[in-house]
N, C-alpha and C positions, 0 to 999 in steps of 0.2 A: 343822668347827672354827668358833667361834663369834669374831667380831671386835666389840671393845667400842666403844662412841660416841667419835668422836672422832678414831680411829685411822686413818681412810681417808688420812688423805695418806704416813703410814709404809708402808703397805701399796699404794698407789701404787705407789712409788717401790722399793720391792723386784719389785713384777712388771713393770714397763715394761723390768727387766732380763733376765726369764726369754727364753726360746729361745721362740716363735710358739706353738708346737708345746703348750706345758706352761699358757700364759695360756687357750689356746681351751679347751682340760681346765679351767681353772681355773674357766670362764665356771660347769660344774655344781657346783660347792659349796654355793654358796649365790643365792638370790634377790638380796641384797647384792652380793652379787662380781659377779654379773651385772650387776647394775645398773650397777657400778662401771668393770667394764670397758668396757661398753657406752658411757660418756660423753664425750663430744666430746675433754672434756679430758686425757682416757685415753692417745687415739692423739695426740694432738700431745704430749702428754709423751712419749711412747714414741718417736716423730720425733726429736725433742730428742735423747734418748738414745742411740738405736741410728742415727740418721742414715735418709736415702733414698737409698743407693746400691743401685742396681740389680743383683737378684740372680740374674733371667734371661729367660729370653726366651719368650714366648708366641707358635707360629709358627699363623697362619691356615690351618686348616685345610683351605681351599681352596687352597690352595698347598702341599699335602701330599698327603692325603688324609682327604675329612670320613669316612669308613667308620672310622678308625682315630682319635680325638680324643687319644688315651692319647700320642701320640706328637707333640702340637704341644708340649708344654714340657719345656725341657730348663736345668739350670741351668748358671752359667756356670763353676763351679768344674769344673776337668776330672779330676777325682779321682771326682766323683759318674757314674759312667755309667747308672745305670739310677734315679734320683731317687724317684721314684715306686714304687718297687714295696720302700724301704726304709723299716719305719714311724717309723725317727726323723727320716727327711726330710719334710718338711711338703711338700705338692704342692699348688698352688693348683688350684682349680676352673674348667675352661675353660666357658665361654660354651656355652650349646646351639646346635644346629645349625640354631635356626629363626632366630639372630641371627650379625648380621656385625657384626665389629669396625671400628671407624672411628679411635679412636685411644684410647692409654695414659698416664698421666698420676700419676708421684707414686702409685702403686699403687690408681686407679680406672681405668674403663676405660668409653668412649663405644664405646655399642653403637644398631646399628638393624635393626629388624625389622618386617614388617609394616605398613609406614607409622611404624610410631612409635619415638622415641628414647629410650634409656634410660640410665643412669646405671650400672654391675655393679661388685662388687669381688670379682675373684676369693680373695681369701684368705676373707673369708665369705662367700660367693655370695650376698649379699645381692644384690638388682634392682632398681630403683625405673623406674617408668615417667615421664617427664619430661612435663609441660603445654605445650600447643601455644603458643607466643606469639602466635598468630593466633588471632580467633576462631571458633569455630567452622560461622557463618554464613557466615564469608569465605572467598572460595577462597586456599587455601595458595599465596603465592608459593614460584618456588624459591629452596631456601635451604641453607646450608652450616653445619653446627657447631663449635665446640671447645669443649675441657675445660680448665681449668685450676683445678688441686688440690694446693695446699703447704703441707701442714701447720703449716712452718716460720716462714712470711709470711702466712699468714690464715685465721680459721676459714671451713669451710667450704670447700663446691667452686664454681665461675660456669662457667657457658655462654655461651658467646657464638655469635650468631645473626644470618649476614650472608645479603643478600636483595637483592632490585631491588624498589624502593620503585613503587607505581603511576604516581604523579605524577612519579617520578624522571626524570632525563634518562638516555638510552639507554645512556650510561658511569656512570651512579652506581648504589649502593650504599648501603644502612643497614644499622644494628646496634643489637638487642636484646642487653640481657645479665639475666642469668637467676643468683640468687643462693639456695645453698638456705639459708640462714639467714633469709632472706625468704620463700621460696617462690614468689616473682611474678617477673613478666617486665616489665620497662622498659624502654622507647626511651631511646638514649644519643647523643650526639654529632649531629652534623649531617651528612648524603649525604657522599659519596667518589666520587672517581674509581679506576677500576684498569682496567692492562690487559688486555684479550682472555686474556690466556695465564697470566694472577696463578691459581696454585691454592689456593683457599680450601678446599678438601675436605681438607686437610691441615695443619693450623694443629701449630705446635709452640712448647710452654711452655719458657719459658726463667725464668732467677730473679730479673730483675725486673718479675716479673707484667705478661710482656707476650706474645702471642701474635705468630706471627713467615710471612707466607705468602710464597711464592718465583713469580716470574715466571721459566722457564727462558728462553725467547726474546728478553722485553724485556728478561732481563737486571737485574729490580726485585726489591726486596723491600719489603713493610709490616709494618708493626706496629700491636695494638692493644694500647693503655698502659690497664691495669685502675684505675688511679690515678687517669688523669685519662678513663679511659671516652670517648677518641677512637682514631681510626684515626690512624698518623701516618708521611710518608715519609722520615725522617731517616735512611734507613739507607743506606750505599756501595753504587754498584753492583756487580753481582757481578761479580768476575774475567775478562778475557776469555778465549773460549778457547781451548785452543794452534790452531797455524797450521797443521798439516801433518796436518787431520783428512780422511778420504775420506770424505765424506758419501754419495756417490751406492754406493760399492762396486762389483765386477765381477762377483763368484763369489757361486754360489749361493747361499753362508751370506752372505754381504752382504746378497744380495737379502731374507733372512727378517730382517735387523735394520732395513733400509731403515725400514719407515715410524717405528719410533723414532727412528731418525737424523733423516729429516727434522722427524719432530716437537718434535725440540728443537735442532733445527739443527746435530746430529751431536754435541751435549755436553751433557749432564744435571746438574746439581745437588743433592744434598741435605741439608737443614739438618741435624748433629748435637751439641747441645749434647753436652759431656763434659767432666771436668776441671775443673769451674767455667767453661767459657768456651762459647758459642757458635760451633760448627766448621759448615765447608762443606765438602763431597765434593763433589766434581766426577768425570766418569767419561764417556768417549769411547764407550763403548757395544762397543768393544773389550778391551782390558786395560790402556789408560792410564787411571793416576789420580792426583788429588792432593786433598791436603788443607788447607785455611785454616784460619786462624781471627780472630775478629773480635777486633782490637785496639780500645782503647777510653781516650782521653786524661783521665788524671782530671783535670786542669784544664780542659777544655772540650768540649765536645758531638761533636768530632771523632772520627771510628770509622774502621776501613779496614781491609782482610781482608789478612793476612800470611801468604804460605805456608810453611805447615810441613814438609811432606812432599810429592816428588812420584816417580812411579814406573811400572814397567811390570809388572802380575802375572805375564807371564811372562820374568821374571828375576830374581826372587824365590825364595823356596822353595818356592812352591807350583806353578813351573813343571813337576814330574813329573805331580800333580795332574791340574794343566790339561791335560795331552798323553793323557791316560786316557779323554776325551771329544774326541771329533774335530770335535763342532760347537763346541764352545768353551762349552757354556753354564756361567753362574755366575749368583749373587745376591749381592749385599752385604747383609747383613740390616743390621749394625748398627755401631755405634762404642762402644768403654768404654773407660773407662779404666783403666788392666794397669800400672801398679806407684806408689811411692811418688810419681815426680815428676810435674809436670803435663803435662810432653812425654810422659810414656808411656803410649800409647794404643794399643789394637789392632782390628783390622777383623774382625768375622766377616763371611766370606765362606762361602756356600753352594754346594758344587759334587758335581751329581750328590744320593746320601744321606747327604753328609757335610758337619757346620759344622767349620769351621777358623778358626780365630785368625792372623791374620799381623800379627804386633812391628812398628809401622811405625818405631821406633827400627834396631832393627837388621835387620830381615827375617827375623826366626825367626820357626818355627810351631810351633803347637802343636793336637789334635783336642780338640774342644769335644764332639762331640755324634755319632753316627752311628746314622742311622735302620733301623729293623731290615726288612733286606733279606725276610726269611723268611715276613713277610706281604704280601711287597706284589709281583705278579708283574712288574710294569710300572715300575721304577724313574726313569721319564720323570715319571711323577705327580708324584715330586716336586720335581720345578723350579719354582721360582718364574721370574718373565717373567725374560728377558735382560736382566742389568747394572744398572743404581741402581733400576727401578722394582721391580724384587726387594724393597725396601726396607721398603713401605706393609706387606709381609704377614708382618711380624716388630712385637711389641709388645712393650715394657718390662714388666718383672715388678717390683714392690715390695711387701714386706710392709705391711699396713695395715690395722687396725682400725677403720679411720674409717666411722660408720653415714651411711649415705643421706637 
């Protein structure tokens, strides 16, 4: 079908509507349409449109098993049991097994492998290999990345690139950021301090284009503001936490969570924006949990974490669950948000070969997802670690046309 001069923004604006599935078809009609969809401006209208709410979860294979890939993504709708093997469901493309994921973003995805860092988007498996911001004469310091990609607030996707600077002092830090509208790498801001325990391996975008990294021990958190291209510490500290934790433990299963305990001093944190708002999980490394989230004064720069929800899994509904496994293991993969208001949010939780959804409204559940027993003889394989660091080996899923 031939499209006349002129027409491209009618013809926009009817496919930015179509289902994933019917656009990527469309890509072969014509040389045109390819082109068309193909253009920057394609996937941010189609953002516009259809929104970036997260439609499921891509689980790391190593935290499954890499023998079986077919079986890390599962969507969140629990109607779909078998996603993939249905051809009007669209399945995005995981990653090969010669790369690890590092983090998800607005439907790209920071990958590395082999020394080098890459850019993927699973809906068109597109790959791009990323430029070292060192040169290549010099020896690579070590360094930490993030992604941050919102179609919504900017073309284009940035990197951001934190390191210990040669001349720096023994507590500071710099930062490259890395724009692909540009293609180059620039120095930004001036040195930082952080502490010992700050994880930069883990940066998480939130919607005012600012990356967000958690210190669990000091208890900190920082920000880098893509605006003004600094590092900056305005943020509450985090919540203390509860008082009647057993750090040390007696019993055997203790002893196997011990060094997580003490490595976060018996209480873990994770950042999950959701709902429009920036939430923290907190989690004892047992089955206490609670949930914050970051309140924020529109008259003044004043923030402070309000709890939302706080709880014991095993008094919930997933206490039959949990008594099915007598070491107790679970993973929290993640946090969304489960109905019209902002308060309604639910936790997948990983226990044994099954995701589970627990209402933190009212502590209903509901089964997300169940991994198929039938190939897999060792049903241990698929545990991710004990309790919130479960976390890192679950990645957001969003559909996305945005090229490389």
């Amino acid at each position: 079908m031939e499209v006349i001069e002129g027409s491209d923004a009618l013809l926009t604006e009817i496919l930015v509507r179509l289902p994933l599935r019917d656009v990527i078809t469309f890509k072969r009609v014509s040389k045109r349409w390819l082109s068309l969809i193909s253009e920057p401006y394609f996937s941010r209208r189609r953002a516009t449109v259809q929104g970036t709410r997260f439609s499921g979860l891509i689980v790391d294979p190593d935290a499954v098993n890499p023998q079986h890939r077919e079986l890390t993504f599962f969507y969140f709708n629990k109607k779909i049991r078998r996603p993939c093997r249905r051809r009007r469901i669209f399945c995005p493309k995981v990653p090969d097994d010669c790369s690890s994921m590092l983090q998800s973003c607005n439907g790209l995805m920071l990958l590395r492998g082999f020394g080098d860092t890459f850019i993927y988007n699973p809906t068109t498996g597109d790959k791009k290999r990323l430029l070292s911001p060192f040169p290549l004469f010099d020896k690579s310091p070590s360094s930490e990345y993030s992604l941050a990609f919102d179609p919504l607030r900017f073309l284009g996707y940035k990197l951001i690139c934190i390191f210990r600077g040669k001349s720096s002092k023994e507590d500071g830090y710099q930062t490259m950021i890395y724009s692909s509208e540009s293609g180059a790498w620039k120095q930004c801001g001036s040195s930082f301090s952080a502490p010992l325990d700050m994880d930069l391996a883990h940066g998480v975008y939130f919607k005012d284009s600012v990356f967000y990294w958690i210190g669990n021990k000091s208890k900190t958190t920082l920000r880098f503001d893509l605006k003004t291209e600094c590092v900056k510490d305005d943020m509450p500290p985090l919540p203390p936490a509860p008082q009647d934790l057993n750090i040390d433990g007696s019993s055997y299963l203790d002893d196997l969570k011990r060094p997580l305990k003490l490595a976060y001093n018996g209480y873990g944190y994770i950042l999950a924006p959701a709902c429009g708002y920036m939430n923290l999980v907190g989690a004892d490394f047992d089955f206490g949990m609670r949930v914050f989230r970051l309140k924020e004064d529109d008259y003044s720069s004043s923030r402070s974490w309000v709890l939302m929800h706080s709880f014991d899994l095993r008094r919930t509904t997933l206490k039959r669950v949990l008594n099915t496994d007598p070491a107790g293991n679970y993973s929290i993969l993640h946090l969304i948000k489960d109905g019209e208001d902002d308060d309604e949010m639910a936790l997948f939780v990983q226990i044994e070969t099954k995701v589970i959804a627990l209402r933190l409204k009212d502590h209903t559940r509901y089964d997300v997802f169940d991994f198929d027993l039938k190939i897999q003889k060792n049903p241990r394989l698929y545990y991710s670690s004990t309790g919130v660091m479960g976390w890192y080996r679950a990645f957001e899923y969003v559909e996305s046309l945005a090229c490389l």
